[in-house]
Backbone as CSV, one residue per row, in Angstrom:
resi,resn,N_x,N_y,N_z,CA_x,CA_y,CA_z,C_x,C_y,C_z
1,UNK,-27.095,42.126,45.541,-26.315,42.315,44.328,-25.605,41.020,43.987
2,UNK,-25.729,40.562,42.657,-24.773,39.537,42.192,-23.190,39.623,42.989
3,UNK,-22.759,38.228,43.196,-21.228,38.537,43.609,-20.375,38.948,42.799
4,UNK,-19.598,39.912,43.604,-18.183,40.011,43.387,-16.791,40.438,44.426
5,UNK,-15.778,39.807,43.327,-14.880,39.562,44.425,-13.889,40.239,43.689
6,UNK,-12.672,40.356,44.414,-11.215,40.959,44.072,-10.785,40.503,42.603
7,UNK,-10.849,39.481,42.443,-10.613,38.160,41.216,-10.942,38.547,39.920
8,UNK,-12.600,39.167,40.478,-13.312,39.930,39.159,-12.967,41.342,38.546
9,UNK,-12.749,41.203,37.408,-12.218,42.199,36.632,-13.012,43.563,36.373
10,UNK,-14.311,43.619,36.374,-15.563,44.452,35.942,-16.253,44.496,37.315
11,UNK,-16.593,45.872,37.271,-17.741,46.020,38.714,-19.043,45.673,37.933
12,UNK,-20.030,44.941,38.846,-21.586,44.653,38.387,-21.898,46.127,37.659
13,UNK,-22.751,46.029,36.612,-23.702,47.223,36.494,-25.081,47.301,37.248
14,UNK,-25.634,46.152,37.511,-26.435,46.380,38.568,-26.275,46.921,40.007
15,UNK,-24.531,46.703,40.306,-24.762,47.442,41.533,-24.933,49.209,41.363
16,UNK,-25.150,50.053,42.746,-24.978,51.350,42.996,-24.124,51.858,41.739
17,UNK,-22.420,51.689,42.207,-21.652,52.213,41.133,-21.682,51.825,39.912
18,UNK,-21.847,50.699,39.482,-22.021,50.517,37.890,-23.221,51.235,37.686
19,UNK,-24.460,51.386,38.081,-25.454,51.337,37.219,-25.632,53.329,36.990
20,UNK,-24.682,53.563,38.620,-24.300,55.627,38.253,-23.146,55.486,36.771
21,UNK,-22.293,54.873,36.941,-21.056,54.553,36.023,-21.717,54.608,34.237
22,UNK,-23.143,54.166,34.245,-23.348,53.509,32.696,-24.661,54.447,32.820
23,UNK,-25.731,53.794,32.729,-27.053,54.458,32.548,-26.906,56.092,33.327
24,UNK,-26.264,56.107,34.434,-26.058,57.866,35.184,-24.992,58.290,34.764
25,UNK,-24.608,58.019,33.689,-23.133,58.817,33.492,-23.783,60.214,32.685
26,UNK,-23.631,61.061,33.308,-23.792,62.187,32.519,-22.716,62.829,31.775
27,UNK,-21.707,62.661,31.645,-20.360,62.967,31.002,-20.568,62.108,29.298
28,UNK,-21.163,61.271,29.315,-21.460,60.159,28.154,-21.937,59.151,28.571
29,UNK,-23.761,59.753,27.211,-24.805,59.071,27.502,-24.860,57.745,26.211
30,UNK,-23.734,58.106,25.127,-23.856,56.654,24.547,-24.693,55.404,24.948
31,UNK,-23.755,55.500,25.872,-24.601,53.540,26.530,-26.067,54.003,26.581
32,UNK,-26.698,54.820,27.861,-28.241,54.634,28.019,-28.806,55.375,26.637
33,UNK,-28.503,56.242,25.583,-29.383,56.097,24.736,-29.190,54.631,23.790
34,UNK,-28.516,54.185,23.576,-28.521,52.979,22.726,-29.348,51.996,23.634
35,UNK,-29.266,51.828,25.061,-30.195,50.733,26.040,-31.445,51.335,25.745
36,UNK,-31.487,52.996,25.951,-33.139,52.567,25.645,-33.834,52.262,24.089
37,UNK,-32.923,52.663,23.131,-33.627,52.618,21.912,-33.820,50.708,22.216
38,UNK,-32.953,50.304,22.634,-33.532,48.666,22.451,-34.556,48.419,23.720
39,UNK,-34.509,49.146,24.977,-35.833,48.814,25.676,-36.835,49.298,25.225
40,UNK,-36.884,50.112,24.297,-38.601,50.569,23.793,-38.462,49.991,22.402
41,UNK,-37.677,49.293,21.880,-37.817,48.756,20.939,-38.175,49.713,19.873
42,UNK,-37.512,51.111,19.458,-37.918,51.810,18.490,-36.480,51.508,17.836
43,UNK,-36.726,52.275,16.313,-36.107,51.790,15.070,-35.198,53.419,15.057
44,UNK,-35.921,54.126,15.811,-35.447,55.623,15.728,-34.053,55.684,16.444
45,UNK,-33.118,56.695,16.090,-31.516,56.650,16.907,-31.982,57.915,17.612
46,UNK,-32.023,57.646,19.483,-31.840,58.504,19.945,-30.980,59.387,20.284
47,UNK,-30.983,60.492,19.649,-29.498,61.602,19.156,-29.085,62.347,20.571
48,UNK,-30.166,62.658,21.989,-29.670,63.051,23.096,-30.247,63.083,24.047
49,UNK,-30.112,62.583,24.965,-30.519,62.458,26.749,-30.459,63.436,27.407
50,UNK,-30.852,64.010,28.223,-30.543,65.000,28.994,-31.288,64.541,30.738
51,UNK,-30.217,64.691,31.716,-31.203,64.222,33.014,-31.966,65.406,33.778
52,UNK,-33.042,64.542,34.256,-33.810,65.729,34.502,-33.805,65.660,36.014
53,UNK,-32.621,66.744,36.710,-32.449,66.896,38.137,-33.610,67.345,38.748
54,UNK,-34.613,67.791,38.489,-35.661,68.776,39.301,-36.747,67.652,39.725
55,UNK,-36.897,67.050,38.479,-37.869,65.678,39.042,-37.674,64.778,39.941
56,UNK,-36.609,64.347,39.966,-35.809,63.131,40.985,-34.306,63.339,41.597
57,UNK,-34.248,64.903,40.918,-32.744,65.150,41.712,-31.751,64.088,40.877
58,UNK,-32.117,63.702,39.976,-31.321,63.124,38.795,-31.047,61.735,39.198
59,UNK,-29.924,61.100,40.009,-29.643,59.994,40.438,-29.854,59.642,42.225
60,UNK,-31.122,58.667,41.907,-31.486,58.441,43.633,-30.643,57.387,44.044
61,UNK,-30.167,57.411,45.089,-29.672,55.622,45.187,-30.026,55.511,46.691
62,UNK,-30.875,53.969,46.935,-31.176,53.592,48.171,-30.200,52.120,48.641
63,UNK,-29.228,52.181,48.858,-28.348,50.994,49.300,-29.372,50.421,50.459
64,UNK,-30.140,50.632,51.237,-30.993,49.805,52.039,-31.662,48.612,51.274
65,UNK,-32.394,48.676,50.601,-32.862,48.138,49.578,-32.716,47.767,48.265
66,UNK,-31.554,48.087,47.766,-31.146,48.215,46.768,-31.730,48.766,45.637
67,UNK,-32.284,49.870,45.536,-32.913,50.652,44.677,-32.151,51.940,44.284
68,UNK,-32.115,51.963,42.673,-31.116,53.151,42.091,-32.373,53.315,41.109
69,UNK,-32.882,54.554,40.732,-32.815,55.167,39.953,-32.748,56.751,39.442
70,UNK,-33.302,56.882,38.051,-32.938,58.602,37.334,-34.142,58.525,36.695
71,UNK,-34.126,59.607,36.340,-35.424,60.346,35.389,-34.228,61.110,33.926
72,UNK,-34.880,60.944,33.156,-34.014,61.831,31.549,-34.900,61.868,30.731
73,UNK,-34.992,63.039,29.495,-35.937,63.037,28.649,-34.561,63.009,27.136
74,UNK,-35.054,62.160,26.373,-34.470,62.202,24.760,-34.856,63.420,24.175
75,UNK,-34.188,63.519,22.786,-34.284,64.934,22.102,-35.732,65.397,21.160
76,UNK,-36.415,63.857,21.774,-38.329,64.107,20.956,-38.999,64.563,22.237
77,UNK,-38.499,64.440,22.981,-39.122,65.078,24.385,-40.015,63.781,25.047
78,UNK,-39.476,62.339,24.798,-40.283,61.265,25.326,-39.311,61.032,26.618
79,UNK,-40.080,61.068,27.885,-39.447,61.032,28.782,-39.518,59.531,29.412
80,UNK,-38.576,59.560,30.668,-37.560,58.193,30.779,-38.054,57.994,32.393
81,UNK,-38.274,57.278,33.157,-37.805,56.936,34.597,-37.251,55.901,34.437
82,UNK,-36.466,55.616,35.267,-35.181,54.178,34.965,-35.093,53.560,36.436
83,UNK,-35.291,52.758,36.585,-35.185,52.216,38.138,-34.507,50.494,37.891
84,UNK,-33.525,50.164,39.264,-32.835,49.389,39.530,-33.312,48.957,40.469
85,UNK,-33.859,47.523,40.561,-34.547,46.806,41.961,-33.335,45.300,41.998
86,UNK,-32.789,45.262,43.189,-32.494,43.789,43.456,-32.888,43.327,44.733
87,UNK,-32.861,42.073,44.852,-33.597,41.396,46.040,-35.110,41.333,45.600
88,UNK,-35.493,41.335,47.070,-36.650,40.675,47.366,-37.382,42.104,46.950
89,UNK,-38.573,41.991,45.894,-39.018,43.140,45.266,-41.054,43.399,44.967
90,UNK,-41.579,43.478,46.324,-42.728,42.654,46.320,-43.857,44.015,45.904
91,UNK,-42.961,45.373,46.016,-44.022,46.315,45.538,-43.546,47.179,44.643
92,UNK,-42.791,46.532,43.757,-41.753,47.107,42.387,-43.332,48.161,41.873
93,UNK,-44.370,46.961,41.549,-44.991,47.625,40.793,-45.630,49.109,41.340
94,UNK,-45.960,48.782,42.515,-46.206,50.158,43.201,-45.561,51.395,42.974
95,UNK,-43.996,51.191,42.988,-43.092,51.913,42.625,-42.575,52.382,41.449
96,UNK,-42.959,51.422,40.927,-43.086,52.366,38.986,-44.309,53.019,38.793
97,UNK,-45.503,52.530,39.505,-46.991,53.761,39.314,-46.465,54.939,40.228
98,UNK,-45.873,54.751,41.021,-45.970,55.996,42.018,-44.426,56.926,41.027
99,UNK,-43.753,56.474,40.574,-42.359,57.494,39.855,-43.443,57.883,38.457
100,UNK,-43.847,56.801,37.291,-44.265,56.998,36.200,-45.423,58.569,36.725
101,UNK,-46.653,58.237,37.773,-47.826,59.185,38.266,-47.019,60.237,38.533
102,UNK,-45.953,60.372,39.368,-45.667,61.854,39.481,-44.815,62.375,38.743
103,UNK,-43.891,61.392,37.658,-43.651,62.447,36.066,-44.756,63.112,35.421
104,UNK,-45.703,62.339,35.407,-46.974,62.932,34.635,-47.031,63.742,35.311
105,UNK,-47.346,63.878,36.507,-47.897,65.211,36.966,-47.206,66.637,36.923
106,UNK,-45.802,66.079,37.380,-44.944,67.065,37.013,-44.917,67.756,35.489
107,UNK,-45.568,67.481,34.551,-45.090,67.258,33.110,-46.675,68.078,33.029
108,UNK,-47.513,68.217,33.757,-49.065,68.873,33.792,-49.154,70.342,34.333
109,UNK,-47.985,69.595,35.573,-48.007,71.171,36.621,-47.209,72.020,35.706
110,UNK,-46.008,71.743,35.585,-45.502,73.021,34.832,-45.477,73.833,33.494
111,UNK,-46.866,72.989,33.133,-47.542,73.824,31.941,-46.753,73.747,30.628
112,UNK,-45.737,72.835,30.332,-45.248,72.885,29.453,-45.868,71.991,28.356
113,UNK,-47.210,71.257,28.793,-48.055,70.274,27.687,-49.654,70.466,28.387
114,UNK,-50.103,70.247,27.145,-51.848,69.731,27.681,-52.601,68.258,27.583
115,UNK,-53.220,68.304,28.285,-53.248,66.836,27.963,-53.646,66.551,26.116
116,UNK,-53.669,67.192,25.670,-53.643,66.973,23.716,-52.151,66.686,23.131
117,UNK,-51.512,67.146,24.061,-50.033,66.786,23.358,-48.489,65.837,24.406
118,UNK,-49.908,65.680,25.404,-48.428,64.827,26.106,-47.398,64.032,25.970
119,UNK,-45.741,64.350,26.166,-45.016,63.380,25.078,-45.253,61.927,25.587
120,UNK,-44.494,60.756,25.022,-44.263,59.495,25.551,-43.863,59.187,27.068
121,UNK,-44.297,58.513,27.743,-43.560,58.178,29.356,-43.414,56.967,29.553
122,UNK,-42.054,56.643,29.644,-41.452,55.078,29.604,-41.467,55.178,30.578
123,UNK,-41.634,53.868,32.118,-41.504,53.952,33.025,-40.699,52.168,33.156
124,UNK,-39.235,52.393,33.148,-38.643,51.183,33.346,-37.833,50.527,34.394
125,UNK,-38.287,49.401,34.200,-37.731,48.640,35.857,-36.948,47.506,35.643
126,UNK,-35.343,47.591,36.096,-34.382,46.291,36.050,-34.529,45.836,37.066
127,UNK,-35.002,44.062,37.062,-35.583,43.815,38.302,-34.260,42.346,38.263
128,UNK,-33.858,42.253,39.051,-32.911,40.969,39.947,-33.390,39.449,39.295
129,UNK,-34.513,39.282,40.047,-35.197,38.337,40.767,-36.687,38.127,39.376
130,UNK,-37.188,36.941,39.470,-38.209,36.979,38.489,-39.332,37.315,39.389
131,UNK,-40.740,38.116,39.357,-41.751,38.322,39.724,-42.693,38.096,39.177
132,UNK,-43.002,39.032,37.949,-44.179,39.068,37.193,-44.492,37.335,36.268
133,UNK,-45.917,37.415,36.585,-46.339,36.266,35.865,-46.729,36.241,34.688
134,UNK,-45.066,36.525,34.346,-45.103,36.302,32.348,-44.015,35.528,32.418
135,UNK,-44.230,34.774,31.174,-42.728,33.891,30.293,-41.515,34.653,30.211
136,UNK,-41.793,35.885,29.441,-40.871,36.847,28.684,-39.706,37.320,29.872
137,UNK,-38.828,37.804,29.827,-38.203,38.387,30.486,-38.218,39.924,29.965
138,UNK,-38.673,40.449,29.357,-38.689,41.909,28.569,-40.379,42.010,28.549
139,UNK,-40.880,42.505,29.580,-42.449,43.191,29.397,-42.706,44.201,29.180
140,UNK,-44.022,44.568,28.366,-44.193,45.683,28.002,-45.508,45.590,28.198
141,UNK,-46.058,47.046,28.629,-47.222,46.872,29.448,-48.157,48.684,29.510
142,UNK,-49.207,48.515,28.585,-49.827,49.740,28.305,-51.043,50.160,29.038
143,UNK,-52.120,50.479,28.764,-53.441,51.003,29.520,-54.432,49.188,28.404
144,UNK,-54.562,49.001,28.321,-55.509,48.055,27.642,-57.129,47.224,28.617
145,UNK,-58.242,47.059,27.317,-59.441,46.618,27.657,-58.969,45.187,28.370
146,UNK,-60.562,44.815,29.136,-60.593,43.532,29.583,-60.013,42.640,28.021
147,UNK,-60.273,42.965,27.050,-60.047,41.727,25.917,-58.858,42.003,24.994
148,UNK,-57.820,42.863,25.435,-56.335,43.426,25.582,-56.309,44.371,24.368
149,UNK,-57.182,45.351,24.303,-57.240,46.356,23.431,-56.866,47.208,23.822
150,UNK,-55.879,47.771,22.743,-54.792,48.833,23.538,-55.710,50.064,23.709
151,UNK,-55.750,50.807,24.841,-56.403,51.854,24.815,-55.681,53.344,24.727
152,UNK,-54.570,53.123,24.915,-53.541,54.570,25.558,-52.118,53.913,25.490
153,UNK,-51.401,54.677,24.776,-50.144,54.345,24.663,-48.915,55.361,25.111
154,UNK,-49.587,56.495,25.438,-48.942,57.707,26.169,-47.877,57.383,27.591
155,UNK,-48.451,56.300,28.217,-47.503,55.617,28.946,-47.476,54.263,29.420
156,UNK,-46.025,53.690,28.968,-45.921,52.822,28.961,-44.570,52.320,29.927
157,UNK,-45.258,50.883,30.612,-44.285,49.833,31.519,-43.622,48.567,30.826
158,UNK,-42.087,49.135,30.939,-41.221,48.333,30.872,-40.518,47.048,31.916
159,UNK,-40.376,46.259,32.078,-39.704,45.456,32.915,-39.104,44.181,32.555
160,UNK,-37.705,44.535,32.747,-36.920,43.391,32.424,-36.729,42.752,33.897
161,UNK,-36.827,41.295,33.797,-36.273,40.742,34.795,-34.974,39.760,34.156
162,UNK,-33.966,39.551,35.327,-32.639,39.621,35.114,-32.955,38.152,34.919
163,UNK,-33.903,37.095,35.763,-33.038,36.036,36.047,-34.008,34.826,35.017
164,UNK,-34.867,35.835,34.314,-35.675,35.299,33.617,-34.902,35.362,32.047
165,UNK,-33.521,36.120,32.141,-33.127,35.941,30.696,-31.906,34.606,30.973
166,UNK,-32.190,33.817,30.141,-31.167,32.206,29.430,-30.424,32.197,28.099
167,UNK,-30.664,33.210,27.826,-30.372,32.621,26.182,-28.424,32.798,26.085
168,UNK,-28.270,31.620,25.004,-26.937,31.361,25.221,-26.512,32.232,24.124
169,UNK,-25.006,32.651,24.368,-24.309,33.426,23.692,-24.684,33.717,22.330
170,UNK,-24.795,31.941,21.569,-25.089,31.704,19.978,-26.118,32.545,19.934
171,UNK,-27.075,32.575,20.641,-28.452,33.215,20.485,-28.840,34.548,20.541
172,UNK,-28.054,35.296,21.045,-27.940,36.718,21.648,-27.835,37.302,19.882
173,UNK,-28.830,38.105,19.609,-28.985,38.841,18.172,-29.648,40.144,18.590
174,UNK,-30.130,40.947,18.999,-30.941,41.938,19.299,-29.736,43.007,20.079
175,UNK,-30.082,44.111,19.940,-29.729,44.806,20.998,-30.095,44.955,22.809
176,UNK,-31.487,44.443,22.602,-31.593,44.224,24.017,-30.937,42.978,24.801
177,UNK,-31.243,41.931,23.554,-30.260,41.026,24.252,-28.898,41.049,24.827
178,UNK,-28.262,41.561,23.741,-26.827,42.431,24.387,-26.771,42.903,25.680
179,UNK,-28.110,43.845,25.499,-27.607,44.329,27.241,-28.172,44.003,28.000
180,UNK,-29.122,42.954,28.139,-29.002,41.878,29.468,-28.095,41.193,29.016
181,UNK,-27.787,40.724,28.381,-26.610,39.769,28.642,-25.540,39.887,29.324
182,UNK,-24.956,41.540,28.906,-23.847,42.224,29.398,-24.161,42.339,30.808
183,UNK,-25.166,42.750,31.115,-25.728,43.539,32.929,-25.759,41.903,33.226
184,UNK,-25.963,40.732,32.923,-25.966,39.724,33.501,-24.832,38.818,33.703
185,UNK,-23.582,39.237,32.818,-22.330,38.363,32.672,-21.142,39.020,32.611
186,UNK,-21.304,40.485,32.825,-19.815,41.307,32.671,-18.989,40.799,34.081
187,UNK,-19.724,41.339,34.896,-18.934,41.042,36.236,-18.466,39.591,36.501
188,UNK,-19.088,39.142,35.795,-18.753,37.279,35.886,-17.221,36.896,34.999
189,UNK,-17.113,37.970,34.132,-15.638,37.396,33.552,-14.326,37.944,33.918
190,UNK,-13.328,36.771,33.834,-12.319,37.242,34.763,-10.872,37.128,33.560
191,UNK,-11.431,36.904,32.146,-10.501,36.853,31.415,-11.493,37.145,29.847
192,UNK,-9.883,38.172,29.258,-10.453,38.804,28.459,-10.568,38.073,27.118
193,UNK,-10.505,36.985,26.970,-10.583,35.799,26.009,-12.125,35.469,26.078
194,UNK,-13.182,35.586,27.342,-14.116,35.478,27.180,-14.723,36.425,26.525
195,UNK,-14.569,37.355,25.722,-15.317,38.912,25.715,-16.001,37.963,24.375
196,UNK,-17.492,38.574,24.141,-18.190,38.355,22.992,-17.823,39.595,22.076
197,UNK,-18.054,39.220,20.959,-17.546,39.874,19.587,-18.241,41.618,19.921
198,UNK,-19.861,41.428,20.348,-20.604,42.742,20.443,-19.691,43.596,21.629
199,UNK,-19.031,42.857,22.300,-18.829,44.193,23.593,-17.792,44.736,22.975
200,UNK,-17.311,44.707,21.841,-16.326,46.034,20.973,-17.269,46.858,20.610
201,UNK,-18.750,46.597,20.466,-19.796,47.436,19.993,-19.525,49.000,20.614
202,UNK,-19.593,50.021,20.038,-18.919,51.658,20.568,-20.093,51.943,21.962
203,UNK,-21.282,51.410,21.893,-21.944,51.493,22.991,-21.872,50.508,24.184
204,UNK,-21.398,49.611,23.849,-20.933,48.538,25.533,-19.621,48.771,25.808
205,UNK,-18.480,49.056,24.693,-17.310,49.204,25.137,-17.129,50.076,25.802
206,UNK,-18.024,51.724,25.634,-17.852,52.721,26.578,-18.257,52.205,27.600
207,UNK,-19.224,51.847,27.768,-19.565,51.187,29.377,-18.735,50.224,30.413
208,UNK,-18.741,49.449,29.433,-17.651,48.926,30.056,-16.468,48.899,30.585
209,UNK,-15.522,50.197,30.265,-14.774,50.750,30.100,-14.706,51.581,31.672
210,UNK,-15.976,51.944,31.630,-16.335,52.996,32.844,-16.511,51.830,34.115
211,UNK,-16.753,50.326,33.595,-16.203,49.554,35.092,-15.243,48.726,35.174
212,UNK,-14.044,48.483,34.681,-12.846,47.493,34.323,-12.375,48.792,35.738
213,UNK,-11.757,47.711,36.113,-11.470,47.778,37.365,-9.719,48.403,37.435
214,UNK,-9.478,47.951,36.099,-7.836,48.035,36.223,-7.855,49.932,35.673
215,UNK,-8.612,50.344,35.493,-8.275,51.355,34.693,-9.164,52.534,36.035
216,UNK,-8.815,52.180,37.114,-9.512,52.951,37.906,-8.303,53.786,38.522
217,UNK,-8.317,55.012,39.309,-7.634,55.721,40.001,-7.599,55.008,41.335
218,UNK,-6.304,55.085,42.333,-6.361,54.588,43.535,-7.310,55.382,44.577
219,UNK,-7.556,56.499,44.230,-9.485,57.108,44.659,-10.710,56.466,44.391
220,UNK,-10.539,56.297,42.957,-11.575,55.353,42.668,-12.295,54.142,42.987
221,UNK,-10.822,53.421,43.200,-10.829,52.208,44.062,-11.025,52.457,45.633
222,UNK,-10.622,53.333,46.026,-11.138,53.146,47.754,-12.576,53.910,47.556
223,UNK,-13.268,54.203,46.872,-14.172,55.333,47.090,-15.486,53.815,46.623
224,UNK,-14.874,52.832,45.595,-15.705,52.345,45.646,-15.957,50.960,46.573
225,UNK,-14.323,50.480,47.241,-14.398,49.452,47.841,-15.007,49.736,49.266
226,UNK,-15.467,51.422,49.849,-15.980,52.204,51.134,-17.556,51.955,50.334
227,UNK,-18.478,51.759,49.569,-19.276,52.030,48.872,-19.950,50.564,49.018
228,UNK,-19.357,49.637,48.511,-19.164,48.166,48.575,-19.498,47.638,50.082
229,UNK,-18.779,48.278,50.375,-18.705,47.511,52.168,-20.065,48.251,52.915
230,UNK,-20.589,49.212,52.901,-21.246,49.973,53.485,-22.713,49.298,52.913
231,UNK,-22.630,49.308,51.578,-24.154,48.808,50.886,-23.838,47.167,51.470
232,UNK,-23.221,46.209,51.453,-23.538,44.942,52.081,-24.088,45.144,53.237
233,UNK,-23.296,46.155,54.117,-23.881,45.736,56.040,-25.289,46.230,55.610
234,UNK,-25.641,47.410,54.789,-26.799,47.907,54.770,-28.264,47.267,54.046
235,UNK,-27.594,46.374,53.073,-28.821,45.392,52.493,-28.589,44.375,53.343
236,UNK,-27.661,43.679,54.258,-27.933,42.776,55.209,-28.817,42.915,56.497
237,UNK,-28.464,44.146,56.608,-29.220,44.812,57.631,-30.826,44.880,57.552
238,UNK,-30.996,45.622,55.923,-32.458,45.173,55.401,-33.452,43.913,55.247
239,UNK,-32.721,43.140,55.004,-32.608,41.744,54.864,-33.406,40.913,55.838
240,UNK,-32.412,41.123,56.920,-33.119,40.999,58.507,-34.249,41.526,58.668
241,UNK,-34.423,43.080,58.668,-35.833,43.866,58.802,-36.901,42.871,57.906
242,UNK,-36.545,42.724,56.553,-37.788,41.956,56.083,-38.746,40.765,56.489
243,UNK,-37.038,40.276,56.780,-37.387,38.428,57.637,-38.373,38.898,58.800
244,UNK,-37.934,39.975,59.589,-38.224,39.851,60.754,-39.552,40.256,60.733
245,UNK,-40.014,41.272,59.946,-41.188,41.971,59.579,-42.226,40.772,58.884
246,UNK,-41.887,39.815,58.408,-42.632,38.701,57.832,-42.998,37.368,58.761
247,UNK,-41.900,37.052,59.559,-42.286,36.693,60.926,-43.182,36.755,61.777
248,UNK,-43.370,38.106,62.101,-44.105,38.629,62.636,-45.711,38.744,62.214
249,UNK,-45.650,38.950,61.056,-46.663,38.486,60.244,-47.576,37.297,60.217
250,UNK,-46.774,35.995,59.755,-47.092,34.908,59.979,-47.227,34.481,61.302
251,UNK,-46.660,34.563,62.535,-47.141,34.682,63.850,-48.095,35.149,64.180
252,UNK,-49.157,36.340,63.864,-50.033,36.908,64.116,-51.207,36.577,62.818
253,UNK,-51.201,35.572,62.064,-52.163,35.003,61.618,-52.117,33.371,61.941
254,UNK,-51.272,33.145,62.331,-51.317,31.535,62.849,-52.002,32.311,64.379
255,UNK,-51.694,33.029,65.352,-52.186,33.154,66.419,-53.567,33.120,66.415
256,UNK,-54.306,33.704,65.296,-55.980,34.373,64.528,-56.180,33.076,64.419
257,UNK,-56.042,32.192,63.547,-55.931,30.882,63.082,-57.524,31.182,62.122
258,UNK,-57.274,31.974,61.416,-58.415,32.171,61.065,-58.212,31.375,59.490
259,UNK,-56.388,31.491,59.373,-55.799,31.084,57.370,-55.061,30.003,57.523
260,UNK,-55.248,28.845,56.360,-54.625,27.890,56.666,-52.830,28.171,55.980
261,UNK,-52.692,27.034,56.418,-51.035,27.532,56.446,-50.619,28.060,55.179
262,UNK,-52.113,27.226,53.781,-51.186,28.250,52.472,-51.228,28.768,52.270
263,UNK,-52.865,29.833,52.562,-53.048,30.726,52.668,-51.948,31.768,53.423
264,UNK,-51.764,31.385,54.274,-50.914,32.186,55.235,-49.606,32.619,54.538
265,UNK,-48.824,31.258,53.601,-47.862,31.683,52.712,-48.055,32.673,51.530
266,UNK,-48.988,31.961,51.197,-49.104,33.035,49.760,-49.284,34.178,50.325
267,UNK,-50.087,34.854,51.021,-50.185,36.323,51.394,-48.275,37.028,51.894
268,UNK,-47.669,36.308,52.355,-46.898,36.704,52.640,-45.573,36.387,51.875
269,UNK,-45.841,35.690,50.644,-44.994,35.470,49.691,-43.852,34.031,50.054
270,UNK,-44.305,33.442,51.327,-43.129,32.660,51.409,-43.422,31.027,50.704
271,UNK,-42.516,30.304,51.140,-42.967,29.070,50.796,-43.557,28.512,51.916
272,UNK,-44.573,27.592,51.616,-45.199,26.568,52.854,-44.149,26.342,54.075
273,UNK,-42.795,25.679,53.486,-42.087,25.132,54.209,-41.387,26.249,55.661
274,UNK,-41.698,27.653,54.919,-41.187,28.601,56.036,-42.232,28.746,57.234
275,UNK,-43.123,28.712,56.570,-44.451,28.850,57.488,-44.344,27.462,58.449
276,UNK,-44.519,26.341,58.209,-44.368,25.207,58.951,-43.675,25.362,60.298
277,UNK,-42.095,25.640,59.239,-40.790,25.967,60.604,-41.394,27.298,61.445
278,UNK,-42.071,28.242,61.408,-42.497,28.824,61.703,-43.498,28.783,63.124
279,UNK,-44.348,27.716,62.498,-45.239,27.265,63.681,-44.589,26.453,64.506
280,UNK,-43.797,25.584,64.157,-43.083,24.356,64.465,-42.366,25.432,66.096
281,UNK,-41.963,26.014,65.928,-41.278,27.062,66.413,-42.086,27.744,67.757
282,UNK,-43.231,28.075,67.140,-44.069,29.314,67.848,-44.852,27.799,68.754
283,UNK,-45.536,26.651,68.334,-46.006,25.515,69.281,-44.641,25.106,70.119
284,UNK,-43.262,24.958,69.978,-42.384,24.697,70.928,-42.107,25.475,72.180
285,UNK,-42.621,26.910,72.167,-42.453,28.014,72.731,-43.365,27.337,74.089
């Protein structure tokens, strides 16, 4: 999770509690219907959200890994999966086919559509870290031919990555821009002289609102500073498992010696230079 400290005025929305606080607030869905009308880029005002507990039990949160998400359907009946990835995120995509595949299915089994009328299925992913090998930081991603002919638009992949958005304040015009901008710079301000003109907007101010720190109950505050402390030891903890699990890896193909060392990186996502220290390491032994 991006830092934060005592100093900072706003909890992240990417962490656990912001992202239950804004997109999981079921008390007021303002904020996530206005985020998604700008992540699907429709012109339409979505008038109501509703979460759908039976599919995903409504709000998952994995502090190991840092993975939060919900499932919700709008009032056209186009349904939502919403997922939160930070860190190191090497089978995101796996994980939006495997949530998006079993909405569908769910949406088959209980007989409430045929395949002639299935509604829309957004399947969206706030990702940390840049992955995908696109420019854009906002992808959108359908069924299409080898020669990119759309074939099926019934469901569709969203993915913003966080660290792939730059654009400076002057530039910020869109609604989506707004809210990466916001999920990328709220927690970063520590004075309210910085606020941009949009976060009076009735849909960021509620949100925001729900993480200003000063306006919390002294429950609130220990419930989230116990929350805080628990998800660090626990993504540090993960952290380690990965290293160590990748280690291990690269040790047992330098042992094969069957891949040369870049090979050996790229499969395992690291840089050359880890692999090196790696061997450097395992020949000193």
């Amino acid at each position: 999770m991006s830092s934060y400290s005592e100093n900072h005025i706003f909890i992240p929305i990417i962490s656990d509690y912001g992202f239950k606080a804004t997109f999981g607030n079921e008390a007021n869905t303002t904020f996530l219907k206005k985020a998604l009308q700008a992540l699907i880029k429709t012109e339409r005002t979505i008038e109501e959200v509703r979460f759908d507990k039976n599919a995903f039990e409504s709000l998952t949160i994995d502090s190991r890994s840092g993975i939060f998400d919900l499932s919700c359907t709008d009032d056209q009946g186009n349904q939502f999966v919403i997922e939160m990835q930070l860190g190191y995120a090497p089978q995101f995509i796996q994980r939006m086919k495997f949530y998006a595949l079993h909405k569908f299915n769910v949406m088959v089994e209980k007989g409430e559509f045929d395949y002639d009328n299935l509604p829309n299925l957004y399947a969206i992913a706030f990702l940390e870290k840049k992955l995908l090998p696109t420019d854009n930081f906002h992808t959108v991603s359908n069924l299409r031919s080898e020669k990119g002919e759309l074939i099926d638009r019934q469901m569709t992949f969203i993915t913003v990555e966080l660290a792939k958005f730059d654009k400076e304040l002057s530039d910020i015009k869109t609604d989506l821009d707004k809210l990466v901008y916001t999920m990328k710079t709220l927690h970063k301000t520590t004075e309210l002289t910085e606020f941009p003109q949009f976060w009076n907007e009735d849909w960021l101010k509620r949100a925001i609102e729900e993480l200003d720190t000063r306006k919390m109950t002294p429950e609130e505050r220990a419930y989230f500073a116990r929350i805080t402390a628990a998800n660090a030891e626990a993504v540090k903890a993960e952290k380690k498992r990965i290293e160590e699990t990748k280690t291990s890896a690269i040790l047992k193909a330098l042992k094969a010696g069957k891949l040369t060392l870049e090979e050996i990186a790229d499969y395992n996502d690291v840089t050359l230079e880890y692999v090196s220290l790696i061997q450097q390491k395992f020949l000193a032994k």
